[in-house]
C-alpha positions as CSV (number, residue, x, y, z in Angstrom):
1,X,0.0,0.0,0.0
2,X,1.6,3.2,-1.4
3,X,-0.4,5.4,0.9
4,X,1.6,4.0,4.4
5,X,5.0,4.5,2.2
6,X,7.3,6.8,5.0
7,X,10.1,8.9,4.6
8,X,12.7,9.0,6.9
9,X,16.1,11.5,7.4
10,X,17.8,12.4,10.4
11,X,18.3,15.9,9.3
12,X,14.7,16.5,8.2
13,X,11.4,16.5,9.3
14,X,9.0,14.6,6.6
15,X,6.0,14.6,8.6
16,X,4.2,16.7,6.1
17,X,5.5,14.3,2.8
18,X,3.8,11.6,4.8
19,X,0.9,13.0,5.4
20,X,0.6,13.9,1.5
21,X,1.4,10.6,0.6
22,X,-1.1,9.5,3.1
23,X,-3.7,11.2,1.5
24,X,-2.9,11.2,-2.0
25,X,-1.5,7.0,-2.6
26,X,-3.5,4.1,-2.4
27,X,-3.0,0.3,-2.9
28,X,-1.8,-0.7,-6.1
29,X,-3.5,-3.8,-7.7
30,X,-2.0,-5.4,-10.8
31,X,-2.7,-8.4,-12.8
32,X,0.0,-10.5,-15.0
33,X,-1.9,-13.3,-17.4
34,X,0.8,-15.0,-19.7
35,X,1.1,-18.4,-21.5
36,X,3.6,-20.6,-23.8
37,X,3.2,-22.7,-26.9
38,X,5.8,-24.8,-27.9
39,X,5.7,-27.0,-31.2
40,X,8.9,-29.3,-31.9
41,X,11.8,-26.2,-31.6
42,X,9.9,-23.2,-31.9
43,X,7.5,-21.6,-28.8
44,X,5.3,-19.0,-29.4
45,X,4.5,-16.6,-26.2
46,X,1.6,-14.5,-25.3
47,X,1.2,-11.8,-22.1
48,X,-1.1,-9.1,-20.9
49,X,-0.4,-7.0,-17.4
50,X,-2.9,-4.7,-16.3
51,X,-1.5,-2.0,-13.6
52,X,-4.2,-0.1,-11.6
53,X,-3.2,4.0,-10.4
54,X,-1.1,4.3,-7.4
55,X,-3.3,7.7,-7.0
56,X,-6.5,7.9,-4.9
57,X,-7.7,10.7,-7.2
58,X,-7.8,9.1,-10.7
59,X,-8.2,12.8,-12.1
60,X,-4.8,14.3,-11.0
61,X,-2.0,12.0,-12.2
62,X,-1.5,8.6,-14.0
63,X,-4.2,6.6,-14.7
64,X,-4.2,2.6,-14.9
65,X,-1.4,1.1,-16.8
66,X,-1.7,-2.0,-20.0
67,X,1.0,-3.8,-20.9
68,X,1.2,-6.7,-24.2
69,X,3.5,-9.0,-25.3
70,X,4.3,-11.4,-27.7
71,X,7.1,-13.4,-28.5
72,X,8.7,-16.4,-31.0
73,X,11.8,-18.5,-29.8
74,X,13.5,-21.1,-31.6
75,X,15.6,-23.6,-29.5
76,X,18.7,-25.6,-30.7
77,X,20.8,-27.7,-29.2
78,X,23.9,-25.2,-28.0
79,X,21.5,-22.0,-28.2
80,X,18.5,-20.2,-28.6
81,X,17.2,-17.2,-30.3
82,X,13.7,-15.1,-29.2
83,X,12.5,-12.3,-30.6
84,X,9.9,-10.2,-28.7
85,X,7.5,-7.3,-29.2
86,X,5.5,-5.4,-26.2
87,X,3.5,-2.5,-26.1
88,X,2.9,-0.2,-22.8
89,X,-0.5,2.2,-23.0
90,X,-1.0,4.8,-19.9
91,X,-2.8,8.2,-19.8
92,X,-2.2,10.8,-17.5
93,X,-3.2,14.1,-16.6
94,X,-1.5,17.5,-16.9
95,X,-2.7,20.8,-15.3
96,X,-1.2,23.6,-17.2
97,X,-2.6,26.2,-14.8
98,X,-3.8,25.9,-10.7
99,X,-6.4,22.6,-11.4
100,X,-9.8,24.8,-9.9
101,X,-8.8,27.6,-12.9
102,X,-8.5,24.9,-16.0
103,X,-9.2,20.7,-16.6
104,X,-6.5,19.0,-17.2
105,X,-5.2,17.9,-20.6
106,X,-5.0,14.1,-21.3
107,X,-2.0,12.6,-22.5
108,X,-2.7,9.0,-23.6
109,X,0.6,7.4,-24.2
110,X,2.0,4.3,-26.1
111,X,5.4,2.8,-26.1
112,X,6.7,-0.1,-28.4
113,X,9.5,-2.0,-28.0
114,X,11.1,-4.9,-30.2
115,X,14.1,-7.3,-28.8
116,X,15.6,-10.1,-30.2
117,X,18.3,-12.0,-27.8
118,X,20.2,-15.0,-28.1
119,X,21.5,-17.4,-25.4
120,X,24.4,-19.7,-26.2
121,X,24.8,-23.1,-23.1
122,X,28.3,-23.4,-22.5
């Protein structure tokens, strides 16, 4: 739980960042669902995570996070080669201006990656 985080210095009081925190983190919840196919030396792989908002107030910062994945590998007998994609979606909110003068604009976001790795048993 995000919200009992505490910060701790012995040359500062952080009573007050605790309190913010306090008030302004909650619980984080996140679910991971994944699975592998695998047909003679090739596997085929599959994932979703779903991250919710470490924010009580949905409307003031990073909303709930999504995460796929998929993936090939090809296994031989001294090594093996994968080659993965996964894409990471997330909005958030950005107040130009003091929030009670404007709404805040919504970002939605998208980042791609693609990997390919090999591993060689020694």
């Amino acid at each position: 739980d995000m919200g009992h985080q505490r910060f701790q210095s012995a040359d500062f009081n952080l009573e007050d960042i605790d309190r913010a925190a306090e008030e302004s983190l909650q619980l984080v919840n996140e679910l991971r669902v994944g699975t592998e196919y695998r047909l003679a030396k090739w596997s085929a792989r599959a994932g979703y995570q779903w991250a919710s908002s470490v924010y009580k107030n949905e409307g003031s910062a990073l909303n709930a996070r999504q995460t796929l994945s998929l993936g090939l590998g090809y296994q031989m007998t001294k090594w093996r080669l994968d080659l993965a994609w996964r894409s990471h979606s997330w909005s958030s909110d950005h107040f130009l201006y003091a929030a009670q003068f404007v709404a805040p604009s919504r970002l939605n976001q998208r980042s791609n990656w693609v990997v390919m790795g090999a591993t060689f048993n020694l």
